[in-house]
MARTOR-569568 format. One record per residue: x, y, z of N, C-alpha, C, O in turn; residue in three letters. Coordinates in steps of 0.02 Angstrom, whole numbers, padded with zeros to 5 digits. Layout:
% MARTOR-569568
    nxx    nyy    nzz   caxx   cayy   cazz    cxx    cyy    czz    oxx    oyy    ozz   r
      X      Y      Z      X      Y      Z      X      Y      Z      X      Y      Z ALA
...
This chain:
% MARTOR-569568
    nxx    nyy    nzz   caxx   cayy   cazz    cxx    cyy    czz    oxx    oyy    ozz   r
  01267 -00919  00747  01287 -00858  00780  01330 -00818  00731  01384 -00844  00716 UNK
  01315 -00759  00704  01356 -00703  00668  01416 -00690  00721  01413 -00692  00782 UNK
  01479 -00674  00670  01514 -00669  00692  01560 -00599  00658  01573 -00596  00597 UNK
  01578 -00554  00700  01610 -00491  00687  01666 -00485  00690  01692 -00524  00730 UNK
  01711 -00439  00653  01759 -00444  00650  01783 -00358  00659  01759 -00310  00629 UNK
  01848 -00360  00719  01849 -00287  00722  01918 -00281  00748  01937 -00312  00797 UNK
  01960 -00235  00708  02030 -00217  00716  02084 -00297  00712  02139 -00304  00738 UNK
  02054 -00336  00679  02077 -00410  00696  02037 -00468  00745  02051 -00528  00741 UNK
  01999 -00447  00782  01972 -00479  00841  01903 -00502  00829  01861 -00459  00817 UNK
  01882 -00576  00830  01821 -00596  00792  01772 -00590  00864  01808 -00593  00915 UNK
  01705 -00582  00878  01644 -00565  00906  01603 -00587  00897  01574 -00570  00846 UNK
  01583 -00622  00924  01493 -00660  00930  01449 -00644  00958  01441 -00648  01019 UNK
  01397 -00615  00902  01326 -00570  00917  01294 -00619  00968  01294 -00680  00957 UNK
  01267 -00592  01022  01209 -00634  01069  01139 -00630  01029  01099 -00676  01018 UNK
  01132 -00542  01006  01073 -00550  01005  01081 -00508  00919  01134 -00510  00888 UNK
  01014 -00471  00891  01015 -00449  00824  01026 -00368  00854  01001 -00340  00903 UNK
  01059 -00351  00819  01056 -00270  00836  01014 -00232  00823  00983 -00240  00770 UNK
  00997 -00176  00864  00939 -00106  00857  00955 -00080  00861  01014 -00086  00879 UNK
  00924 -00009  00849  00941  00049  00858  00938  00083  00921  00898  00088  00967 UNK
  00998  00104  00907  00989  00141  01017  01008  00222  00992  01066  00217  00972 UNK
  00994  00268  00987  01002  00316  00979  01029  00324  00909  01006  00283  00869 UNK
  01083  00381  00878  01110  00374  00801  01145  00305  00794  01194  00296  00757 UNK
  01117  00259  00829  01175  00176  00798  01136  00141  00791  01080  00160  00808 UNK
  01143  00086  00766  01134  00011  00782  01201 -00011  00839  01262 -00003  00835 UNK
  01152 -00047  00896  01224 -00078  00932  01183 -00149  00960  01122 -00153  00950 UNK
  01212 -00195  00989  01221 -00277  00985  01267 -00296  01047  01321 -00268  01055 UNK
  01245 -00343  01088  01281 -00379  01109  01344 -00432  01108  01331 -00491  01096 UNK
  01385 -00421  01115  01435 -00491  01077  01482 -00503  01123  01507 -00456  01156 UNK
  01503 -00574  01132  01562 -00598  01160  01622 -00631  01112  01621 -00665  01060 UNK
  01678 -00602  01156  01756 -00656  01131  01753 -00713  01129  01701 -00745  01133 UNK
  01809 -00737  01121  01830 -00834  01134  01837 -00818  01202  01820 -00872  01227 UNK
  01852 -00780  01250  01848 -00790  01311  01811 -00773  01363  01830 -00780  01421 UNK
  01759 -00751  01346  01691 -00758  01361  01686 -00690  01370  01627 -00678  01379 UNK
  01712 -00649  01373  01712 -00568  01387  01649 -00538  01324  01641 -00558  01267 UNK
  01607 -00479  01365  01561 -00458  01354  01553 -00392  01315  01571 -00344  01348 UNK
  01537 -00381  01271  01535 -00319  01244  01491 -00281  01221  01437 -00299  01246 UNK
  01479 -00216  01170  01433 -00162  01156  01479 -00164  01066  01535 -00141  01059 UNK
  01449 -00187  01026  01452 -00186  00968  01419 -00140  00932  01359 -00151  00925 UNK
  01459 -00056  00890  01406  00001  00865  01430 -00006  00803  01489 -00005  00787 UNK
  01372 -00016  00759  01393  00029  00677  01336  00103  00681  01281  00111  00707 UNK
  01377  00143  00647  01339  00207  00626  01323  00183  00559  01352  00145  00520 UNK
  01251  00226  00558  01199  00233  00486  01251  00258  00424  01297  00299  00421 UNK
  01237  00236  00401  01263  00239  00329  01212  00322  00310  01158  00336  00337 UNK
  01241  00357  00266  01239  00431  00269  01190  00446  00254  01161  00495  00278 UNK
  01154  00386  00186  01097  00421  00152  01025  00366  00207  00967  00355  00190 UNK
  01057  00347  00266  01000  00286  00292  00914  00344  00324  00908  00402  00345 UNK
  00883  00306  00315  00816  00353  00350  00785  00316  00381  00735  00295  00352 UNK
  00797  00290  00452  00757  00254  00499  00685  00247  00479  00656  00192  00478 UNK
  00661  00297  00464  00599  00296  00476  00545  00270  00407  00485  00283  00400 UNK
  00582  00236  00369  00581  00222  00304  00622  00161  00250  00599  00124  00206 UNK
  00680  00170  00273  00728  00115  00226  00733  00054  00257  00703  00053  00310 UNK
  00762  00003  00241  00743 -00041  00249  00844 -00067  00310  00903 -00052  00304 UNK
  00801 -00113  00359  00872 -00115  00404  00915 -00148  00385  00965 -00143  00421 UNK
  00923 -00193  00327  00985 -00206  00297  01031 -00151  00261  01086 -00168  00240 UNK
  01012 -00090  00256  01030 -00044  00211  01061  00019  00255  01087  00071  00236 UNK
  01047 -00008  00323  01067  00025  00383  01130  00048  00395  01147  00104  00417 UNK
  01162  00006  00382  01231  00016  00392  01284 -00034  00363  01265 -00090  00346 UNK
  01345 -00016  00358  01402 -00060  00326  01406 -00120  00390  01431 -00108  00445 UNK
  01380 -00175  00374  01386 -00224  00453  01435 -00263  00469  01445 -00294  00521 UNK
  01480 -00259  00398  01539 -00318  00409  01608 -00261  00442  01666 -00278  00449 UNK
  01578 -00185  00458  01644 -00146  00482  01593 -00105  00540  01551 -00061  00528 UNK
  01613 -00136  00610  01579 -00104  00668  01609 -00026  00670  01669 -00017  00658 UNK
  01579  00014  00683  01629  00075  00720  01652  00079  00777  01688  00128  00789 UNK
  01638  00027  00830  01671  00023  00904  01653 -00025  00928  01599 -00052  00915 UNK
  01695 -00043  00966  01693 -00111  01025  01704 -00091  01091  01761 -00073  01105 UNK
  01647 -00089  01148  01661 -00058  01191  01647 -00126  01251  01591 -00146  01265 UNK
  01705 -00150  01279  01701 -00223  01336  01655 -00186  01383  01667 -00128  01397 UNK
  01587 -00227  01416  01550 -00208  01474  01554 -00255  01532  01518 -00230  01575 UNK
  01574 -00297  01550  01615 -00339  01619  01680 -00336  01636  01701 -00368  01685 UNK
């Protein structure tokens, strides 16, 4: 299980992230089982429709953590 790290607070991906509109976003939980919405934004020069999804975005720095339970 990948594990994220954000403002100090480590996150465990459920699943691999996609694209949902301008992001990549992911499922992830705490150590206390709490549920979340994990987003990185595209990196500036990224082209969905073409580059390759490792190149997608900076993945070791999410841009938001949003709790959904």
């Amino acid at each position: 299980m990948r594990t994220v790290t954000y403002k100090g607070r480590d996150y465990y991906l459920l699943q691999d992230a996609y694209i949902n509109g301008d992001c990549y976003t992911a499922v992830a939980e705490d150590d206390e089982g709490g549920e979340y919405i994990i987003a990185w934004d595209f990196a500036d020069d990224f082209d969905p429709h073409g580059d390759e999804e490792g190149d997608a975005c900076d993945w070791d720095n999410p841009t938001s953590v949003t709790r959904i339970d």
